[in-house]
C-alpha positions, -999 to 999 in steps of 0.1 A, spaced: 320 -422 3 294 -434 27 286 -404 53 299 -428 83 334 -434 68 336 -394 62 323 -389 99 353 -413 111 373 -395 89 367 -362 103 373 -378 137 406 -392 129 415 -362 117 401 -341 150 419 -366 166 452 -360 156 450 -322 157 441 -325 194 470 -346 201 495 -324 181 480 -296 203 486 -315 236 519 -326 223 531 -287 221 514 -277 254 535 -299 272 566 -272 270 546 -252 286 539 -267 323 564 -273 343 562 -288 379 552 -263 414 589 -275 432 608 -256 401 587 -230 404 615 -206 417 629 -213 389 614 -184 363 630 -201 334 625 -193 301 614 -219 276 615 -210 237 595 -233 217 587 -237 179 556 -253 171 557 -289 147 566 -279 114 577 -241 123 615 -239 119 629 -259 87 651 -287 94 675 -271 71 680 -241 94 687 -269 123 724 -279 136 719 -315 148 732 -335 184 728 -371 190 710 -381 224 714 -418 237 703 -437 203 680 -404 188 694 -376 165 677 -340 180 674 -307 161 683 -276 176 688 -241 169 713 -218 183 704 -183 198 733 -157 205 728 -145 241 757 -126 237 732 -95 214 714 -94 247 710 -62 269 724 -70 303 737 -106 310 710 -129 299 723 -158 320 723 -146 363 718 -182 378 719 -222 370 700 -241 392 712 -277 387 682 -301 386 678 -338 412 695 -362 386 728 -336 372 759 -351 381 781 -327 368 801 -309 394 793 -269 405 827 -263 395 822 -277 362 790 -256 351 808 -224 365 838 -227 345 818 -232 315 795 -202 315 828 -185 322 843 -199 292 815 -187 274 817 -151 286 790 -153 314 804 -141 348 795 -140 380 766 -167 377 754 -182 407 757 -221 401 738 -243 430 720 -277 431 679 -276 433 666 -294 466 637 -302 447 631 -342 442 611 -360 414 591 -381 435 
């Protein structure tokens, strides 16, 4: 192979390793208004979790992969507030019933003042 095709080649290929690199660091910024926040956010890596270990959810026209973690093996109660982002519409009422349906009580449930634009 001519040295110039191998050169684009190697390129291409920087390229793409760049992008998958970008694509993963994305999970890890997060706006200053949600700052207060102090979520965490667990993230696997492309091609680090097999799809076989996945439970599957469909969102609008797309079929996502997730996995499930038990909380419940945590020290403490994992969950102490929800902080209900600018565009939720469910109800406050709504989100505390749930975490209490899922053992979690005493959460404090309130809306974010924070705005997207």
């Amino acid at each position: 192979m001519p040295p110039e095709v191998l050169d684009l080649m190697r390129a291409k290929s920087a390229a793409w390793i760049a992008m998958i690199h970008l694509l993963n660091a994305q999970y890890l910024l997060k706006g200053e208004a949600f700052s207060e926040e102090q979520e965490w956010r667990l993230h696997c890596g492309l091609g680090a979790i097999k799809l076989s270990t996945c439970k599957f959810r469909a969102r609008g026209p797309a079929v996502v992969p997730y996995l499930e973690l038990e909380l419940s093996k945590l020290q403490g109660q994992p969950i102490s507030e929800v902080v209900l982002g600018p565009k939720n519409p469910t109800p406050v009422h709504v989100v505390r019933a749930m975490l209490v349906s899922f053992g979690f009580q005493g959460v404090a449930v309130t809306r974010s003042s924070a705005t997207y634009c």
